[in-house]
VOMI-317913 format. One record per residue (C-alpha): residue in one letter; y, x, z. Coordinates in Angstrom, 1 decimal, always signed. Layout:
N
- res|c2|c1|c3
- A|Y|X|Z
...
//
This chain:
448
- res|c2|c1|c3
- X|-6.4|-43.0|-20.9
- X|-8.1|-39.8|-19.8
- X|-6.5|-37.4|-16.8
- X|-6.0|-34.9|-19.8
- X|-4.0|-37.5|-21.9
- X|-1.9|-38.0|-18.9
- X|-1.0|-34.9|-18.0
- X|-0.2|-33.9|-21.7
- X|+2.2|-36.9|-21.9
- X|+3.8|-37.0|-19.2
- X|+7.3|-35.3|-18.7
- X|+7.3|-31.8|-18.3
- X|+9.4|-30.6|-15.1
- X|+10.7|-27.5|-14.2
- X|+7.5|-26.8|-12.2
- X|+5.7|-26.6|-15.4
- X|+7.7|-24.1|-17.2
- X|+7.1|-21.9|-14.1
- X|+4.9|-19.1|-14.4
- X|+2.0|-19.3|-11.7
- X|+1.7|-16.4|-9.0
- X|-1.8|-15.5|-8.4
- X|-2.1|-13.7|-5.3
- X|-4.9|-11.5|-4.8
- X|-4.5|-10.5|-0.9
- X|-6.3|-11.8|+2.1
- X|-5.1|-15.6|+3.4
- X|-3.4|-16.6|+6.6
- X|-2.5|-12.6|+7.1
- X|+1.5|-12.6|+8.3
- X|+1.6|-11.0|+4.0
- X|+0.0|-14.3|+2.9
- X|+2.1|-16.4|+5.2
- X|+5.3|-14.7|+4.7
- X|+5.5|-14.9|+0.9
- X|+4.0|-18.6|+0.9
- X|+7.3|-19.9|+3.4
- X|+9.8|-17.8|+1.0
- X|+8.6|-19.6|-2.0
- X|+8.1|-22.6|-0.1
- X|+12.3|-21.9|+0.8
- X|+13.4|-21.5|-2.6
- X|+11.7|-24.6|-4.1
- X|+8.9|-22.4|-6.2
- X|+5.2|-23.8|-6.4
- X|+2.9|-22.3|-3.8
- X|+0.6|-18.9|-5.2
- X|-3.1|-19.7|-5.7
- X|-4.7|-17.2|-3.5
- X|-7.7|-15.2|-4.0
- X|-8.9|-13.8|-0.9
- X|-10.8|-10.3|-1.2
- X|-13.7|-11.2|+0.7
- X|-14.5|-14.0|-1.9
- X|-13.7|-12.1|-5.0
- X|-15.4|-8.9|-3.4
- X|-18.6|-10.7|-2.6
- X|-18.4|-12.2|-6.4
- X|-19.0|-9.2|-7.8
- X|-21.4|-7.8|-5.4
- X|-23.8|-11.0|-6.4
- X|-23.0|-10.4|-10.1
- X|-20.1|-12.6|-10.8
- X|-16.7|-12.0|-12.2
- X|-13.3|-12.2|-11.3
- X|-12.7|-15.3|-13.3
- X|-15.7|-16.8|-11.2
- X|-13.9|-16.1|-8.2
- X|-10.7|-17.6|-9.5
- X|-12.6|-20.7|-10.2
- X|-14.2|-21.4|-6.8
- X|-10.5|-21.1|-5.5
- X|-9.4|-23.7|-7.4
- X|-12.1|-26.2|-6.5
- X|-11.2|-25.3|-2.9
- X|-8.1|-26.2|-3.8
- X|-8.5|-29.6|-5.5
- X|-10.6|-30.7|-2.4
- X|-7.6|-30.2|-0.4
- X|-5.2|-31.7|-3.2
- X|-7.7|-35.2|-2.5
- X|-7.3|-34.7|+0.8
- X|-3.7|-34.9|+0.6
- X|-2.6|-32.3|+2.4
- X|+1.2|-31.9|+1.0
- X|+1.9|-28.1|-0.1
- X|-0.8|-28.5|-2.5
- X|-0.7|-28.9|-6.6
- X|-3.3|-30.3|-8.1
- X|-5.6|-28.0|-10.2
- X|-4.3|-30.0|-13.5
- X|-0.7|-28.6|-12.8
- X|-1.9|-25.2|-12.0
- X|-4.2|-24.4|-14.9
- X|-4.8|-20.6|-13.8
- X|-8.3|-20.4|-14.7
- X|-8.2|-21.4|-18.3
- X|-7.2|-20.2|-21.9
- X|-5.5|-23.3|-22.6
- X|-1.7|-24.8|-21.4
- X|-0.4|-28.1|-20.2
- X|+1.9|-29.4|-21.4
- X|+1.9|-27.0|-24.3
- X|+2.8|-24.2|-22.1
- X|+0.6|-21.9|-22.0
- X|+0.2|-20.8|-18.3
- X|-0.3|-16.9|-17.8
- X|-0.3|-15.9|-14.2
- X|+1.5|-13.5|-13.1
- X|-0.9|-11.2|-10.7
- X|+0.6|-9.6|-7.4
- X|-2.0|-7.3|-5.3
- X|-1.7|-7.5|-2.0
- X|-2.8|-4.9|+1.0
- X|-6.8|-5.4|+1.7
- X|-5.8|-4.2|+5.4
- X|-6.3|-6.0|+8.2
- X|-9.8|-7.9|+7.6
- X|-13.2|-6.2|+8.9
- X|-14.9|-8.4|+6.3
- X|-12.8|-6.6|+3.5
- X|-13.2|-3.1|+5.1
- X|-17.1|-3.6|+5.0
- X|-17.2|-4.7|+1.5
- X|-15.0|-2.0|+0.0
- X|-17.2|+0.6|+2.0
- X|-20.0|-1.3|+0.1
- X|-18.2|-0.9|-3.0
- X|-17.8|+2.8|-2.1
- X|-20.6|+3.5|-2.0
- X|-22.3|+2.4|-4.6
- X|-19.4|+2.9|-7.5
- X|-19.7|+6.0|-9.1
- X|-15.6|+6.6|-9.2
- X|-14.5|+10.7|-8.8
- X|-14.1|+11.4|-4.9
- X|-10.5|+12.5|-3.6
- X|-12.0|+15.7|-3.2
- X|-14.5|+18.2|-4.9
- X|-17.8|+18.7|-3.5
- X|-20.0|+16.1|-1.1
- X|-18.3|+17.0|+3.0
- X|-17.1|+13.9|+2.7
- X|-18.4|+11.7|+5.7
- X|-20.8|+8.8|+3.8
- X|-22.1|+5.6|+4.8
- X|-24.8|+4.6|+2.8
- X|-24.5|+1.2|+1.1
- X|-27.1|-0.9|+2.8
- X|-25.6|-0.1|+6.8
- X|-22.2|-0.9|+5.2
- X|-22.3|-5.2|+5.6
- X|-23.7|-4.6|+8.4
- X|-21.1|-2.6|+10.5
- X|-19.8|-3.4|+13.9
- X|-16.5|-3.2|+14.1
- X|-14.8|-0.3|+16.8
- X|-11.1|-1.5|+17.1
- X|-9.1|+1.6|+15.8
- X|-11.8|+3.8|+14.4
- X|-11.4|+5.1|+11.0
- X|-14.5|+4.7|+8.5
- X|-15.1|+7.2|+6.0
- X|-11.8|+7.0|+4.1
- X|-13.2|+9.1|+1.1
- X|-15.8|+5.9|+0.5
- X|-13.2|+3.4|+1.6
- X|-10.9|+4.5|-0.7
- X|-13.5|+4.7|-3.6
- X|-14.2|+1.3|-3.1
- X|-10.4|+0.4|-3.3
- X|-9.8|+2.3|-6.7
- X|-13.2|+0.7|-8.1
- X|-11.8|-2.7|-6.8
- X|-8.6|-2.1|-8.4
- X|-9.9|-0.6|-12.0
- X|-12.2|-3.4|-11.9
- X|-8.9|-6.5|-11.3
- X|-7.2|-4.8|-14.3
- X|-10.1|-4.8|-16.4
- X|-11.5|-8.6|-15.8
- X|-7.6|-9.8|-15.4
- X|-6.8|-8.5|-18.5
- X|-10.1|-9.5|-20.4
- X|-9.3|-13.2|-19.3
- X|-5.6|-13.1|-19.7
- X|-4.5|-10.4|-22.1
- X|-1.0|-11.5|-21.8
- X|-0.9|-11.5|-18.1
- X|+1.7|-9.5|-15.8
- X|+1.3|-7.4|-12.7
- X|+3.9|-7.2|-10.4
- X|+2.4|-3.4|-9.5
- X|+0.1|-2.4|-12.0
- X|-3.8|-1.5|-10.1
- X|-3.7|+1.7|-11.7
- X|-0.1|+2.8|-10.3
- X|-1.3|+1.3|-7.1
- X|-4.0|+4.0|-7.2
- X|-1.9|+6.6|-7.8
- X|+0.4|+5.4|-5.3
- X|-2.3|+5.6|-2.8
- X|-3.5|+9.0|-2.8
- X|-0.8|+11.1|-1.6
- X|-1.6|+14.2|-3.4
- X|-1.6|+12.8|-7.3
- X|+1.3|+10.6|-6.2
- X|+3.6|+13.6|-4.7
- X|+2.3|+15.5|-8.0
- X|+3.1|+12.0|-10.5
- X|+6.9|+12.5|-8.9
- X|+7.5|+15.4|-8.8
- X|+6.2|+15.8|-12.6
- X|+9.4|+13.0|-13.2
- X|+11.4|+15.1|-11.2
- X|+12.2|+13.4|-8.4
- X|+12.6|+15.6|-5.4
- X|+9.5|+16.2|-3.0
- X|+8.6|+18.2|+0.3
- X|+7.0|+21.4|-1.1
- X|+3.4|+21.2|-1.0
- X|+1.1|+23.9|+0.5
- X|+0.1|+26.2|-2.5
- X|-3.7|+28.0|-2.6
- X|-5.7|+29.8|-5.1
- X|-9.1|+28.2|-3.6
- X|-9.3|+24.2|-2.7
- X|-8.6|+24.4|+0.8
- X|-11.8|+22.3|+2.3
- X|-11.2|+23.2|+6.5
- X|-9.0|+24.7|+8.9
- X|-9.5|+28.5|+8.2
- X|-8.9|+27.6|+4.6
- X|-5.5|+25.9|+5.6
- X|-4.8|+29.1|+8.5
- X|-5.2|+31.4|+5.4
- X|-3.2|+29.3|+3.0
- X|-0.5|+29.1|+5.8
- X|-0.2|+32.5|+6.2
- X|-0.6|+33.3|+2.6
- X|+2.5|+31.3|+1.7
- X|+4.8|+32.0|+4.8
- X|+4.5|+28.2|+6.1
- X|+4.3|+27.6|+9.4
- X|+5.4|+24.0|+10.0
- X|+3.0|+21.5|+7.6
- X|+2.0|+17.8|+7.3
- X|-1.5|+17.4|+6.8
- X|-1.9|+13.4|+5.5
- X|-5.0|+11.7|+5.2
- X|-4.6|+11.4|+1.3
- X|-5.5|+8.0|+1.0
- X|-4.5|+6.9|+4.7
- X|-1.7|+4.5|+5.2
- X|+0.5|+3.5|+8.4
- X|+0.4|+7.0|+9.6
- X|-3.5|+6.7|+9.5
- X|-4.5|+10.3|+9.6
- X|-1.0|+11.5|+9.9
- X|-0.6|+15.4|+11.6
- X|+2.1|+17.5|+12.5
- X|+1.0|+20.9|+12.6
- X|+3.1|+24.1|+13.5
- X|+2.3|+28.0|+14.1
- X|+4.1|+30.0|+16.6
- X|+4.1|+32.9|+13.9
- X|+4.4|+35.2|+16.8
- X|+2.4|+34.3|+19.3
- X|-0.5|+32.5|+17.5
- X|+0.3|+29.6|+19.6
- X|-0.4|+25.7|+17.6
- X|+0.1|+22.7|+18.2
- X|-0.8|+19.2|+15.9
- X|+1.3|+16.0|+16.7
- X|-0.8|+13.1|+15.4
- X|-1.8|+9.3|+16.1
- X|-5.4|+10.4|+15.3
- X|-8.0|+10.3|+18.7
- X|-11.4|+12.0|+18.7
- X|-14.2|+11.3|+21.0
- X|-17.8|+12.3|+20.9
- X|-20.4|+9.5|+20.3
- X|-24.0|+10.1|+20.6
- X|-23.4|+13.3|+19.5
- X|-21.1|+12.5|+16.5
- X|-17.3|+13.0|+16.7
- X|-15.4|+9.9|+15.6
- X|-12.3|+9.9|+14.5
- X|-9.9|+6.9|+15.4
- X|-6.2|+5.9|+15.1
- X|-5.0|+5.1|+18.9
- X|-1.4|+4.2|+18.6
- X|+0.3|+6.8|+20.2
- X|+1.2|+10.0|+19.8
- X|-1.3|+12.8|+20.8
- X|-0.3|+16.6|+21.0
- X|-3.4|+19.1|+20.5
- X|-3.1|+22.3|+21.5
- X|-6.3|+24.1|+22.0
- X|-7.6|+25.7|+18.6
- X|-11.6|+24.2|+18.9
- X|-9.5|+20.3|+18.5
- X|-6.9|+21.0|+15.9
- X|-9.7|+22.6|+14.1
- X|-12.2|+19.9|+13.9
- X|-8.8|+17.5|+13.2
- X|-8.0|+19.5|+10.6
- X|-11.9|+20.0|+9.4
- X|-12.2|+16.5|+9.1
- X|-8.8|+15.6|+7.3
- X|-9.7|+18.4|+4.7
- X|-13.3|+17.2|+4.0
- X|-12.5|+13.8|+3.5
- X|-9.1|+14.7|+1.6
- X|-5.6|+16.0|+2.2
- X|-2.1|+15.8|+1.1
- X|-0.6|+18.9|+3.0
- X|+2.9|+19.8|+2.5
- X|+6.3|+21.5|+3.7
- X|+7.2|+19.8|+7.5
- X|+10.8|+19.7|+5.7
- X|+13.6|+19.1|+9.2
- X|+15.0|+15.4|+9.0
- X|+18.5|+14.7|+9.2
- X|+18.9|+13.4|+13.2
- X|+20.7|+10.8|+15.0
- X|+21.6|+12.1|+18.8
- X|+17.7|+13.0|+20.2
- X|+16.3|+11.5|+17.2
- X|+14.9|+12.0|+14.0
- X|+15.3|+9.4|+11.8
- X|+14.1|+8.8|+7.8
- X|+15.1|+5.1|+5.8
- X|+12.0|+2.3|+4.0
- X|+14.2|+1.4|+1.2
- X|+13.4|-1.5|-0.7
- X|+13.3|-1.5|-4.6
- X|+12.1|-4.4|-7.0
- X|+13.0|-4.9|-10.5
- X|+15.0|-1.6|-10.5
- X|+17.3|-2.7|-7.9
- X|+17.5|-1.2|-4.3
- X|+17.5|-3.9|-1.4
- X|+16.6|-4.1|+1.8
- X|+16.9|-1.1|+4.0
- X|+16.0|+0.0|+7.5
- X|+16.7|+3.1|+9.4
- X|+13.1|+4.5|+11.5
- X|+14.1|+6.9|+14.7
- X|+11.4|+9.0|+16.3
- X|+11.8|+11.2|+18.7
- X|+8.5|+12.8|+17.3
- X|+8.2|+13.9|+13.6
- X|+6.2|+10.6|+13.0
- X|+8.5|+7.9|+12.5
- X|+6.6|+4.7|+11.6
- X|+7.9|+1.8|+13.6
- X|+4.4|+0.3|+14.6
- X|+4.1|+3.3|+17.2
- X|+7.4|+1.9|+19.2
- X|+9.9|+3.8|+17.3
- X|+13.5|+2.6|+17.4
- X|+14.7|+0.7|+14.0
- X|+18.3|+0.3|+13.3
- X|+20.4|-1.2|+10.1
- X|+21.7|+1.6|+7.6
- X|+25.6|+0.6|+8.9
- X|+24.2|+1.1|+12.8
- X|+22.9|+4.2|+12.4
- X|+26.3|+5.5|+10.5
- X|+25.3|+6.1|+7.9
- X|+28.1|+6.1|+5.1
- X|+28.5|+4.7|+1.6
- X|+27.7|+8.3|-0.2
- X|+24.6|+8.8|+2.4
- X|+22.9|+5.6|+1.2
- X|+23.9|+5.8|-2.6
- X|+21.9|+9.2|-2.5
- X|+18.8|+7.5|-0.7
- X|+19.3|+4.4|-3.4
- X|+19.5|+6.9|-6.4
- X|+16.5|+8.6|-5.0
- X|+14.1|+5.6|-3.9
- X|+14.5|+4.1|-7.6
- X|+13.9|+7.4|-9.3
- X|+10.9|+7.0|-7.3
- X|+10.4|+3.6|-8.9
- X|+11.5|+4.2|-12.1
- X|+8.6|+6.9|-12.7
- X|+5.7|+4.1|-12.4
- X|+7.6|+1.7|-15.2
- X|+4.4|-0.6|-15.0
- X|+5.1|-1.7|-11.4
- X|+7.9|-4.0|-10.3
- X|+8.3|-3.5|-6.5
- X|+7.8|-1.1|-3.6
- X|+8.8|+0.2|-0.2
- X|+9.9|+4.0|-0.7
- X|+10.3|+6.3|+2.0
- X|+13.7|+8.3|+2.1
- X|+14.2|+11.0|+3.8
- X|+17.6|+13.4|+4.1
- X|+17.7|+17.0|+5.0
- X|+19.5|+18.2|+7.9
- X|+23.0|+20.1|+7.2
- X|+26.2|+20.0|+5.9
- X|+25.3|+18.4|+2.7
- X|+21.6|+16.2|+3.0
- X|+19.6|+16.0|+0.2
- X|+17.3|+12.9|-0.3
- X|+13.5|+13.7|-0.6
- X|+10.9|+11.0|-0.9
- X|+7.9|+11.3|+1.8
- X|+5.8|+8.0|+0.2
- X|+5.6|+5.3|-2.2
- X|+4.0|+1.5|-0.6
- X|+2.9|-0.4|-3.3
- X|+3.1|-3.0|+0.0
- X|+6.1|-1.5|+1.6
- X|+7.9|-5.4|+1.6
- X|+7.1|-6.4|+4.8
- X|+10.2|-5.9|+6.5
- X|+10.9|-7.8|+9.7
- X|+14.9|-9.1|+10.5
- X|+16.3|-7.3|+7.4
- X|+17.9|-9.2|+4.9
- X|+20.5|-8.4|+1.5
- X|+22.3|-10.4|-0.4
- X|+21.3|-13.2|+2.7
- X|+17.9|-13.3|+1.7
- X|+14.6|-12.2|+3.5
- X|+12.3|-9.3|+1.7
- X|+10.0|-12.0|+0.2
- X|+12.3|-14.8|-1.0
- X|+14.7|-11.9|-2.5
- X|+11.7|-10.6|-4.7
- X|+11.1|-14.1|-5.5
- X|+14.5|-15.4|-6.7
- X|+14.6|-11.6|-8.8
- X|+11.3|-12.8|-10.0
- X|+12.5|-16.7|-11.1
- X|+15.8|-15.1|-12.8
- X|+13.7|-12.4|-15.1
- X|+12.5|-14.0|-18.5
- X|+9.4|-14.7|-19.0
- X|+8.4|-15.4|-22.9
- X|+6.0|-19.1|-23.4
- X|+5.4|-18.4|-26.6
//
């Protein structure tokens, strides 16, 4: 009797009506690790991962996605003989294939993960950036370029930002590219977020413009005639439109990456930027750099090469709307939503206008900040609004903020795609990650 024989007739178990998770993230990263224990937890087969680094240097030596897939099996069969005991065989897991076992046909379903936190990764969507032909974020070429053959190449300078316009090229070209090949292989195959919400997601500007076209509420953004391309552009624009407290966001940035606070003293002239972003001059070339902490710049020749280099490479600049506060603090919620419900929850306190709680800022539950049963039903209602407008996409951490007064009105400040890494939170007694999964297990999912 062949292997095939034996798989088709042998019993089928529960294992084999479930649908296979192909994650498409980078392995061993606290992401990979953290959804790989919840499944682990609730008794659901392990996800195949595909690391970016193998399925980005795939394609740059003229392979596909499929081919990438494939080498990650074999990996994995070699570690199936070598017993090591979290493994499926390859025959169980038929991923890479048109067929089924069993007769059930196994279509994965695709989550994409955050590319962050690998150098290798960085370098090869610069790479990608840079040779793609995809629209930049902005019009016009003052965006900082590397060119494609010093890209794989590239030291790595803890901290330092590199050419976000091309980085973020090379993620939309990495993302069209996933849909495209996924869905050529598996037409019937599901994303949890769909590459080209992810995209829009991303880029601050058309995903503050995607909301606010569902009409979900928004911070105001900064109006102008002209594109506004440097810091007398965004002086004039200020002016022009009576704002004097903005936020000017590195459109594609994420963790508060290119984050600034800016304000004008409209009667004295007097400015000052709040921001994570450092600048240092290198052989004659200002580099920009995330150095987490807050800096304050107050002399105009730094805010206006900050704001000169935010501009050229792409910003999202909007209303600096007041928060609601807590005693000295500031404070805005990451809510949770998957499959249309709202979850997990956590309360960020700055004293700064910069909440993000990798820069030490204090996180509390919703019930230990005191906030009450109407005050979270109006940041639930507003976070899946949020959702609801990218019906393709399943899950995603939405930033909630409430207006100061009397009567707070909810206002969302982001949308993370990846916003599910929540640490010592749970709902319903579940973690973020074995929540999503058990949502996941209870939707149905059609064999035929």
């Amino acid at each position: 009797m062949t292997e095939m024989e034996g798989n088709l007739q042998r019993p089928v178990k529960d294992s084999d009506l479930e649908q296979p998770l192909l994650l498409i993230g980078n392995p061993n990263n606290r992401r990979t690790l953290g959804l790989q224990e919840a499944r682990q937890r609730i008794d659901l087969q392990p996800a195949l991962v595909l690391p970016y680094a193998r399925l980005l240097k795939t394609w740059r030596r003229g392979g596909t996605m499929a081919d990438a897939v494939q080498q990650c099996l074999v990996g994995r069969g070699i570690t199936h003989m070598q017993r090591e005991p979290w493994i499926s065989s390859p025959a169980s897991m038929s991923y890479a294939n048109h067929g089924s076992v069993n007769g059930v046909k196994r279509i994965p379903l695709i989550r994409i993960d955050a590319p962050g936190e690998e150098w290798e990764v960085e370098r090869e969507l610069l790479f990608l950036g840079a040779v793609t032909d995809v629209s930049p974020l902005i019009d016009g070429l003052s965006a900082g370029i590397i060119p494609a053959e010093q890209t794989l190449t590239l030291e790595q300078e803890w901290g330092r930002i590199y050419a976000p316009n091309q980085w973020f090229r090379g993620w939309k070209a990495c993302l069209e590219r996933v849909r495209y090949e996924a869905l050529e292989y598996w037409p019937n195959a599901r994303f949890m977020n769909d590459p080209d919400d992810i995209a829009i997601m991303f880029d601050k500007r058309k995903c503050q413009q995607h909301l606010s076209a569902h009409g979900v509420h928004v911070p105001s953004t900064l109006q102008s005639s002209e594109p506004i391309r440097n810091y007398v552009d965004l002086r004039t624009a200020m002016t022009t439109a009576g704002m004097n407290r903005v936020f000017v966001k590195l459109a594609c940035g994420s963790g508060a990456s290119g984050v600034v606070a800016y304000q004008i003293n409209p009667r004295t002239g007097a400015e000052i930027a709040i921001t994570t972003v450092g600048m240092e001059q290198i052989q004659g070339n200002l580099i920009f750099y995330n150095e987490g902490r807050m800096r304050r710049y107050t002399h105009t020749s730094e805010i206006s090469a900050l704001m000169d280099w935010l501009c050229a490479e792409g910003a999202q600049i909007e209303r600096w709307m007041a928060k609601a506060s807590l005693g000295s603090s500031v404070f805005d919620i990451r809510q949770l939503v998957a499959g249309g419900q709202a979850g997990h929850a956590i309360v960020r306190l700055s004293q700064t206008p910069i909440t993000n709680l990798h820069l030490r800022n204090e996180r509390l539950l919703p019930a230990e900040a005191g906030l009450d049963e109407q005050q979270m039903e109006g940041v639930q209602t507003a976070a899946k609004a949020a959702m609801a407008a990218f019906p393709n996409s399943w899950s995603a951490g939405i930033d909630v903020m409430l207006s100061g007064g009397t009567e707070p009105r909810a206002y969302i400040l982001d949308v993370n795609p990846f916003g599910d890494l929540l640490y010592r939170v749970q709902h319903n007694g579940l973690g973020t990650y074995e929540w999503e999964m058990e949502l996941l297990r209870k939707e149905p999912y059609n064999h035929d």
